[in-house]
VOPAGU-2260 file (C-alpha; in pm, 1 decimal, decimal comma):
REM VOPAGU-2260
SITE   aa  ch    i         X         Y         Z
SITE  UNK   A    0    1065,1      98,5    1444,6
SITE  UNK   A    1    1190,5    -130,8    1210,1
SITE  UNK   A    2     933,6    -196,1     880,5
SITE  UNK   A    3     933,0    -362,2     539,5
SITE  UNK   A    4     808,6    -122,2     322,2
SITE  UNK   A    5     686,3    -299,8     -55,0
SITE  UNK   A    6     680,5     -70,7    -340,1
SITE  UNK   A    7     761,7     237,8    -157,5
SITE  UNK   A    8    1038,2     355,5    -342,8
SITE  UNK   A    9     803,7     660,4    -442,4
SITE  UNK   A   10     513,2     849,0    -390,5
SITE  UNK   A   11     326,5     797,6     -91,2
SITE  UNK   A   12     535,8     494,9       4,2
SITE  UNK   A   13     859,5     750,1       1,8
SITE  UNK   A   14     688,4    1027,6     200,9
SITE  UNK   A   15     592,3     664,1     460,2
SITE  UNK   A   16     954,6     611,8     460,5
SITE  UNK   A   17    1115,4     957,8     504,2
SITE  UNK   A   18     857,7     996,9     797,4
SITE  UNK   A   19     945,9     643,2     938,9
SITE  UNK   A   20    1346,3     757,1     939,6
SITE  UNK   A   21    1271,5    1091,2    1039,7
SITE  UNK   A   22    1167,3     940,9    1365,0
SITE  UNK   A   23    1470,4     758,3    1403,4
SITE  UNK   A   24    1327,9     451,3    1260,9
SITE  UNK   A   25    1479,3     187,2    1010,9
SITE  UNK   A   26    1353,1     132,6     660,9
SITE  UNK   A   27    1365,1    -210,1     411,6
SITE  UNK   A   28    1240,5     -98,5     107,9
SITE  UNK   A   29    1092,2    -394,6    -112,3
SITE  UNK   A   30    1018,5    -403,3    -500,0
SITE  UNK   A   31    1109,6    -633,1    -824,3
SITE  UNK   A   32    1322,7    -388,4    -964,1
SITE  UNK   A   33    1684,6    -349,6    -783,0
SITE  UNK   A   34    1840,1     -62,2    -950,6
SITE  UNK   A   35    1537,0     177,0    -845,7
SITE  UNK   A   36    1497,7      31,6    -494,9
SITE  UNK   A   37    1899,6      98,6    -483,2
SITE  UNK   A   38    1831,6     443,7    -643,7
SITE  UNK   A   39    1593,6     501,2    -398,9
SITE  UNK   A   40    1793,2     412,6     -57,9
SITE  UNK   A   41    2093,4     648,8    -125,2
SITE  UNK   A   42    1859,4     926,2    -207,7
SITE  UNK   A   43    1675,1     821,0     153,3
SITE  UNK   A   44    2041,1     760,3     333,2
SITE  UNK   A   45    2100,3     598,0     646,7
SITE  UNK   A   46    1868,3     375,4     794,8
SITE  UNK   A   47    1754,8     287,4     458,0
SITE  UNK   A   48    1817,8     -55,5     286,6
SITE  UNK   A   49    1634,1    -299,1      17,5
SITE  UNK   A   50    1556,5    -605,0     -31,5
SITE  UNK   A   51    1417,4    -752,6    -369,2
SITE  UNK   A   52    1031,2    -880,5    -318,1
SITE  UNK   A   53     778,0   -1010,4    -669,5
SITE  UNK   A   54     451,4   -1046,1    -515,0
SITE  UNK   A   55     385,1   -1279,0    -810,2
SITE  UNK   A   56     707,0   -1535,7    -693,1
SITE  UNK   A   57     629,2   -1665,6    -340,7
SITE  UNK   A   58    1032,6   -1796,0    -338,8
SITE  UNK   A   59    1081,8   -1451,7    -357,0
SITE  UNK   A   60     900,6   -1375,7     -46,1
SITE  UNK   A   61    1030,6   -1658,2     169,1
SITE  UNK   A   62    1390,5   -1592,9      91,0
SITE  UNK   A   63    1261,6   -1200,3     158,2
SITE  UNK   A   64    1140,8   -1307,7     527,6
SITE  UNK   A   65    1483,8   -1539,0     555,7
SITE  UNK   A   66    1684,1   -1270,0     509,1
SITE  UNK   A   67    1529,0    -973,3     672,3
SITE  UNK   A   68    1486,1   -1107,9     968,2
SITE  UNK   A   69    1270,3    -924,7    1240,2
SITE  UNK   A   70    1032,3    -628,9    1195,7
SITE  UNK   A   71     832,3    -453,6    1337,9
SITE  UNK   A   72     574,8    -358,3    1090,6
SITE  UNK   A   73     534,3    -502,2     720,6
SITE  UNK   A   74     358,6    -225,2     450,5
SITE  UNK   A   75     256,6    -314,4     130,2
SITE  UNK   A   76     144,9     -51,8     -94,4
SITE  UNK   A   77     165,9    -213,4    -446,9
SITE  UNK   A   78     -55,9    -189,0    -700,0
SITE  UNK   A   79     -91,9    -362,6   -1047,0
SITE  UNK   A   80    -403,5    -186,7   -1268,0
SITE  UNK   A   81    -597,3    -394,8   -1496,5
SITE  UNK   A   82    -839,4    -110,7   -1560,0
SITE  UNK   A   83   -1032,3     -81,2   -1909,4
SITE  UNK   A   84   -1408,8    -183,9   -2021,5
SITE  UNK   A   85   -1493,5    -519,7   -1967,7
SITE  UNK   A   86   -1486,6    -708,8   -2271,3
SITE  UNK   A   87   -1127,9    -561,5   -2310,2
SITE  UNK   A   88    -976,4    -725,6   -2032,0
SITE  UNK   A   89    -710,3    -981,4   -2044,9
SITE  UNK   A   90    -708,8   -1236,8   -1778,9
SITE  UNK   A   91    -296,6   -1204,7   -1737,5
SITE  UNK   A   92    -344,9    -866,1   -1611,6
SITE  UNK   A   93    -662,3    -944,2   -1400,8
SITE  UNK   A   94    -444,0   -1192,5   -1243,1
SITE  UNK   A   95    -146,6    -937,2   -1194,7
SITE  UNK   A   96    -376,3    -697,2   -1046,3
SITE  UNK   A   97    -459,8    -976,2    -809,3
SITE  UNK   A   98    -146,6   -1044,6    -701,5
SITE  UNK   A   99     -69,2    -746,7    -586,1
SITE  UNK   A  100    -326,6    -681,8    -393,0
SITE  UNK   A  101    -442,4    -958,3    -292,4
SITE  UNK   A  102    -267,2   -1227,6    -306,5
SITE  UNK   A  103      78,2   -1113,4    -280,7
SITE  UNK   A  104     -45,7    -937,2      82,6
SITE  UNK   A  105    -147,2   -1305,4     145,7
SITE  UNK   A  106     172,4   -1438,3     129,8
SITE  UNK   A  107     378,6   -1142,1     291,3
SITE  UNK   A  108     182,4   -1229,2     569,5
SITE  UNK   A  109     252,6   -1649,2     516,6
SITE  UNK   A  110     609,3   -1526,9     553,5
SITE  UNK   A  111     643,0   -1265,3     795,5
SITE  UNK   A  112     409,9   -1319,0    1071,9
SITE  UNK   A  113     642,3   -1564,8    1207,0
SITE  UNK   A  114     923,4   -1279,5    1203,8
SITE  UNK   A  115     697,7    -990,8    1353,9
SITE  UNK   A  116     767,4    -859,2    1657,3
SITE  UNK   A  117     529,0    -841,4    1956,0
SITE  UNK   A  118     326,9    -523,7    1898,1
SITE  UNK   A  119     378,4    -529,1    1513,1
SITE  UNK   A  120     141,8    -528,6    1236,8
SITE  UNK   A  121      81,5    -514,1     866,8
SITE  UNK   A  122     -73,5    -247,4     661,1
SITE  UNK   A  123    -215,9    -322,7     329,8
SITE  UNK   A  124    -325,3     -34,5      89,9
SITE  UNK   A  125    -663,4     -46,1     -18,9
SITE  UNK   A  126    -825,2     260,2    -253,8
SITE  UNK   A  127   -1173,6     458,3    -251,2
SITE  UNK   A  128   -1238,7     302,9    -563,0
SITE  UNK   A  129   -1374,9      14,9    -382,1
SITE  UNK   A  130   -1675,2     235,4    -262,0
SITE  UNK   A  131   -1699,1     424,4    -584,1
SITE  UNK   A  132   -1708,6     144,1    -874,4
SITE  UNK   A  133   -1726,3     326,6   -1213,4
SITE  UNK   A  134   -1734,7     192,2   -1564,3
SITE  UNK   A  135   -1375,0      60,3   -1695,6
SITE  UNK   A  136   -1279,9      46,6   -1291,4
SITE  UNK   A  137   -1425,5    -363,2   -1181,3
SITE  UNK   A  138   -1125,0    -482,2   -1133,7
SITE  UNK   A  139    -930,0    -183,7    -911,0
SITE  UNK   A  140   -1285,5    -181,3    -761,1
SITE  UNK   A  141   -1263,0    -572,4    -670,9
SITE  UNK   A  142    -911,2    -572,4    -543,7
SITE  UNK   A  143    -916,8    -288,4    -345,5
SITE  UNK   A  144   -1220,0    -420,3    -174,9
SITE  UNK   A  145   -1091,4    -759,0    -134,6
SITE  UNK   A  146    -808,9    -604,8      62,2
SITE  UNK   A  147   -1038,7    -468,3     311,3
SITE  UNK   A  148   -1211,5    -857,7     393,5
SITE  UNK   A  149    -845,4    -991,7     399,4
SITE  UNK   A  150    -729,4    -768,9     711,2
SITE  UNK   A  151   -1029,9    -839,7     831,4
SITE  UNK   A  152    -959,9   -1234,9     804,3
SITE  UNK   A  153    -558,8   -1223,1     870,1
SITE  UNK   A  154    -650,3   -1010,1    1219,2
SITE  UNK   A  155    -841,7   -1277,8    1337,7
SITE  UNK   A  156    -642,2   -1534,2    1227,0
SITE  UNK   A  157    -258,3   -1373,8    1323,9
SITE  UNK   A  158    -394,7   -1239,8    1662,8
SITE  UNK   A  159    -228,0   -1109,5    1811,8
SITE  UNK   A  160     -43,6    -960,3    1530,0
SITE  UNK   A  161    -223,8    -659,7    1430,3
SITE  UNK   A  162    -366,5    -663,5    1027,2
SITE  UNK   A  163    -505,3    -297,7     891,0
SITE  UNK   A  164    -542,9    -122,3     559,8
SITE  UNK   A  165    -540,8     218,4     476,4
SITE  UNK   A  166    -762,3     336,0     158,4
SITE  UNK   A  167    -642,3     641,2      -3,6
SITE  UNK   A  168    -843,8     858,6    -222,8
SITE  UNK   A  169    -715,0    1114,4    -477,3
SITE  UNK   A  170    -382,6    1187,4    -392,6
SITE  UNK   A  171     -83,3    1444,2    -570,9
SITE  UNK   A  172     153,0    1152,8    -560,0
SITE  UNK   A  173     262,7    1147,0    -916,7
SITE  UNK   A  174      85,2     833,6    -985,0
SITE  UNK   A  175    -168,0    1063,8   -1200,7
SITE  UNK   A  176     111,7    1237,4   -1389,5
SITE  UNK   A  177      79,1     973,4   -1731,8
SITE  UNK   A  178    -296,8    1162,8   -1741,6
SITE  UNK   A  179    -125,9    1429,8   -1895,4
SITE  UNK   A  180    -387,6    1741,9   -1893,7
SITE  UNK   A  181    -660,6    1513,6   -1795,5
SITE  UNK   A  182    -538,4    1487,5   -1422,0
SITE  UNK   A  183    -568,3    1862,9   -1382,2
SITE  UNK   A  184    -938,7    1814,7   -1428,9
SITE  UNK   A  185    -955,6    1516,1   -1208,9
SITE  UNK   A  186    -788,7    1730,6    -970,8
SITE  UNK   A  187   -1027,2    2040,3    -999,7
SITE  UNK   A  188   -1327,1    1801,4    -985,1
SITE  UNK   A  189   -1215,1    1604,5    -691,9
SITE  UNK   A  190   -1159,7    1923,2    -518,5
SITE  UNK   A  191   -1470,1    2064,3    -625,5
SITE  UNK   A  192   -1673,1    1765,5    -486,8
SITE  UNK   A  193   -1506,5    1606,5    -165,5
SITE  UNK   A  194   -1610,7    1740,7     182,8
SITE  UNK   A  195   -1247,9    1862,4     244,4
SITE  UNK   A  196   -1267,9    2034,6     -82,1
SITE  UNK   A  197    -909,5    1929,1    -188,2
SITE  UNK   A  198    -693,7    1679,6    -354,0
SITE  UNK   A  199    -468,3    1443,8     -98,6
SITE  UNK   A  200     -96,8    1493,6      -0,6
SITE  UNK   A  201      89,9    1207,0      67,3
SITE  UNK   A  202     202,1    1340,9     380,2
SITE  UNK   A  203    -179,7    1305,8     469,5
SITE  UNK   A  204    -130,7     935,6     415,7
SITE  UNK   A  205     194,8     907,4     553,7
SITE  UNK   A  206      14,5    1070,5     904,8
SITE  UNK   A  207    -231,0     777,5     882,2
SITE  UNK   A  208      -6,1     524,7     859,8
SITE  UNK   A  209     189,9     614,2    1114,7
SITE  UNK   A  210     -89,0     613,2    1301,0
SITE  UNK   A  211    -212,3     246,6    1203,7
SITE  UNK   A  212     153,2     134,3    1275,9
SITE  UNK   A  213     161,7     292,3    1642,2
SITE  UNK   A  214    -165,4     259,3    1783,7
SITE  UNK   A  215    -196,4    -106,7    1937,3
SITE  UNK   A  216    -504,0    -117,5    1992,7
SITE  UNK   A  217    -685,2    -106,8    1649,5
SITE  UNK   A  218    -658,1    -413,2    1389,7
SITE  UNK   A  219    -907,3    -525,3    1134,4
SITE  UNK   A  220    -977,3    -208,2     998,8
SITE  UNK   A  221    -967,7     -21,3     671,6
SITE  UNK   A  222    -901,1     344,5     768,0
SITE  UNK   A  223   -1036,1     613,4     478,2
SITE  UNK   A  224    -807,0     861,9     393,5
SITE  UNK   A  225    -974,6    1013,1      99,8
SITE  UNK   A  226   -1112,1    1360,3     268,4
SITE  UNK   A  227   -1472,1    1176,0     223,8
SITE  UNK   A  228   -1426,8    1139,5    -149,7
SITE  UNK   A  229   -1638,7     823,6     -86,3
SITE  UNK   A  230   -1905,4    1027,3      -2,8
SITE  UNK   A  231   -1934,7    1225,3    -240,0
């Protein structure tokens, strides 16, 4: 398995990647920043390289796709928050947040589908705030739900390149560490009040993605990986 892996120098993305070369598979790690993607493939070793990818510069992704040449599977896990109360929002960092999610995925897949091998896919990340807006959250909320129409729409339209996203809920990734104190009790409550009783592991997403990437017979879907925090 050969995949493009953007913004997964860390966190879940990393735990995707050591579980991708674990199983003797080869890893491109994407991002705008070269010294941590280059920090990031000598920590991972062989089978690991990078590639520098702004989801914000289509040249960037075209010379990305020139260069790269065939995969197998493209994942895109960035993620650029515009979160805050309404009437504070700034429409440069709406339209950051936006490219990330949205349209940046759009034009990976511009790009790559032509360089996807048969049985391949891509695997956008969506998030369970999507299905649980809050106040301060209408952008994360929009995005992440946007993804979720879009692999709807590229499935149908790459067939028969496969097109899935994955929406994670809370997860002990280290994205939550800037919380400071507060992300213990968003931890506690999560656990508290999800069916599974427990915060995520990104080995729990890692599992599902792996999943998504191998089985060839699912594509338009948005898989939940949030232990039903949805639901709660």
């Amino acid at each position: 398995m050969r995949i493009l892996l953007v913004s997964g120098a860390s966190g879940i993305g990393r735990s995707i990647a050591t579980a991708v070369l674990d199983s003797g598979g080869e890893v491109i790690l994407a991002g705008r920043r070269p010294d941590t993607l280059d920090t990031a493939v000598a920590e991972l070793g062989p089978g690991a390289s990078a590639v520098t990818i702004d989801l914000a510069d289509e040249s960037t992704i075209a010379r990305a796709a020139a260069s790269v040449g065939a995969v197998d599977h493209v994942v895109s896990l960035a993620a650029d928050h515009a979160n805050g109360p309404l009437v504070d929002l700034d429409g440069s960092g709406v339209r950051k947040a936006f490219d990330a999610k949205v349209i940046g995925p759009l034009l990976l897949a511009k790009h790559f589908a032509p360089v996807i091998r048969d049985g391949g896919s891509f695997l956008f990340f969506s998030g369970v705030a999507a299905w649980k807006p809050a106040p301060g959250l209408s952008v994360v909320s929009t995005t992440n739900g946007a993804v979720a129409f879009l692999v709807e729409a590229l499935a149908v339209e790459l067939a028969p390149t496969r097109v899935n996203a994955l929406s994670p809920g809370i997860v002990e990734s280290g994205a939550w560490d800037s919380m400071g104190p507060d992300k213990d009790t968003l931890f506690a409550d999560t656990a508290r009040t999800n069916p599974v009783r427990r915060v995520g592991r990104p080995s729990d997403i890692a599992a599902a993605a792996q999943s998504l990437l191998t089985n060839t017979f699912v594509t338009g879907v948005t898989l939940h990986v949030d232990g039903g925090g949805r639901l709660a």
